[in-house]
C-alpha angles and dihedrals in degrees: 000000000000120000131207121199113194116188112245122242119197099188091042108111094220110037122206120224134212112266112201118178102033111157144169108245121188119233112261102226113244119216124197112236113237129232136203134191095190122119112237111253116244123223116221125227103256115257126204129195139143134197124204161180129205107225101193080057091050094045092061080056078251090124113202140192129189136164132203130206124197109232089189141262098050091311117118133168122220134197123189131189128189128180127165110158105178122159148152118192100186083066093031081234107157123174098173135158142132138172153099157223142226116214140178119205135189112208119210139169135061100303097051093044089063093029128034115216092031130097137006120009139170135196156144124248139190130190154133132251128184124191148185115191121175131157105188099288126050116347144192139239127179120221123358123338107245106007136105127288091258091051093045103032138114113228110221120185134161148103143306157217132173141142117224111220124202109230100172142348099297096355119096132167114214115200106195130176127203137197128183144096133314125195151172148063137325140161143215122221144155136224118257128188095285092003162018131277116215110219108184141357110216142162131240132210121168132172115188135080113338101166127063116162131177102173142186101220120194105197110211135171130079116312091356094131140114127257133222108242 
C-alpha cells in the first residue's frame, strides 16, 4: 500500500488532506450473460425395426413378407408370412402354400455390437406350412382337403444361423439357414372327370434343413441406419 503525505495549509481556501491508501486496481472483466429462447431439443429413445421379403420365396411365385423388431441387448423377435395361391383348373395346374414361422435371434460379433439388426444372429424358430402342388397329372396336399390351416399344416420347428449384410443406408440382405424337423400329414390324389380321386394318406417326419432365406431387409425406425465406416 502507497502513502501520500500534503502539507496543510489553515489559511488555503481549499485544504488538502492527507490520502492514505491510494492504489492502482485492475479492472475485473465484465462478461455479458448470455440468453436463449430456444427450447432445448429433445433427443428421442432408438428404434429398430426391419421389414422384409424373402427372394428365393418370391421367386417360386410363393411372395413373402416378415418384420423384425430389436428387444434389446442383442435379442430380436421375427414373424414371416408367405401365400401364393395359383391355380387352373382347365390344365389341373396347382402351385399352393401358405404358411408361416415365429422366430427369436441373438445377434453377436463386431457388426451387431455397434448395429442392431446387422451381422451374425442365431435363433430358434416354429411354424406351420400347407400346400397343393399339381402339374397336370397326380398331386399333393398336405393335411386335410377343406379344412382350416391348423387341420391341414405342416408344423416346422429348428434352429438357425445367418449374417445380416448392409447394403445401403438403410438397405440390408440376410441370408439365414435353417435346420430342424418337419411333420405331419399329405396326401396324394388324381383328377377325375369333376373331381378329384384321393390315392394315399402318409406322414411325414423329417429332420434336416427346413429354413433357407435370402431376404431383402428395409431397415426403419429412428437412428436404424447404416453408417458409412
Amino acid at each position: 500500500m502507497s502513502r501520500l503525505i500534503v502539507d496543510y495549509d489553515p489559511f488555503a481556501a481549499t485544504n488538502p488532506i492527507e490520502i492514505f491508501g491510494i492504489e492502482e486496481i485492475e479492472p475485473v472483466p465484465f462478461v455479458k450473460p448470455e440468453f436463449s429462447l430456444s427450447v432445448p431439443h429433445k433427443t428421442g429413445r432408438p428404434f429398430y425395426m426391419a421389414l422384409k421379403s424373402n427372394m428365393l420365396y418370391d421367386l417360386l411365385a410363393a411372395p413373402s413378407i416378415g418384420a423384425e423388431f430389436y428387444l434389446g441387448k442383442q435379442w430380436s423377435a421375427v414373424v414371416n408370412w408367405t401365400y401364393g395361391w395359383w391355380d387352373n383348373d382347365s390344365r389341373h395346374r396347382y402351385w399352393r402354400i401358405y404358411g408361416g414361422d415365429l422366430a427369436v435371434r441373438y445377434w453377436f460379433g463386431k457388426k451387431a455390437l455397434s448395429k442392431p439388426l446387422t451381422g451374425h444372429h442365431i435363433g430358434v424358430y416354429g411354424g406351420v406350412v400347407t400346400f397343393d402342388f399339381e402339374f397336370g397329372g397326380n398331386g399333393v396336399m398336405g393335411g386335410r382337403p377343406h379344412h382350416t390351416l391348423w387341420d391341414r399344416c405342416m408344423a416346422v420347428a429348428g434352429v438357425e444361423y445367418g449374417y445380416s449384410l448392409p447394403v445401403s443406408r438403410r438397405i440390408n440382405i440376410d441370408f439365414t439357414i435353417g435346420i430342424g424337423y418337419m411333420g405331419g400329414r399329405y396326401m396324394k390324389y388324381r383328377p377325375v372327370t369333376g373331381g378329384y380321386e384321393w390315392l394315399s394318406t402318409h406322414s411325414l417326419n423329417w429332420f434336416g434343413p427346413t429354413k433357407a432365406e435370402v431376404s431383402l431387409v428395409w431397415l426403419i425406425g429412428r437412428d436404424n441406419y447404416n453408417r458409412k465406416n
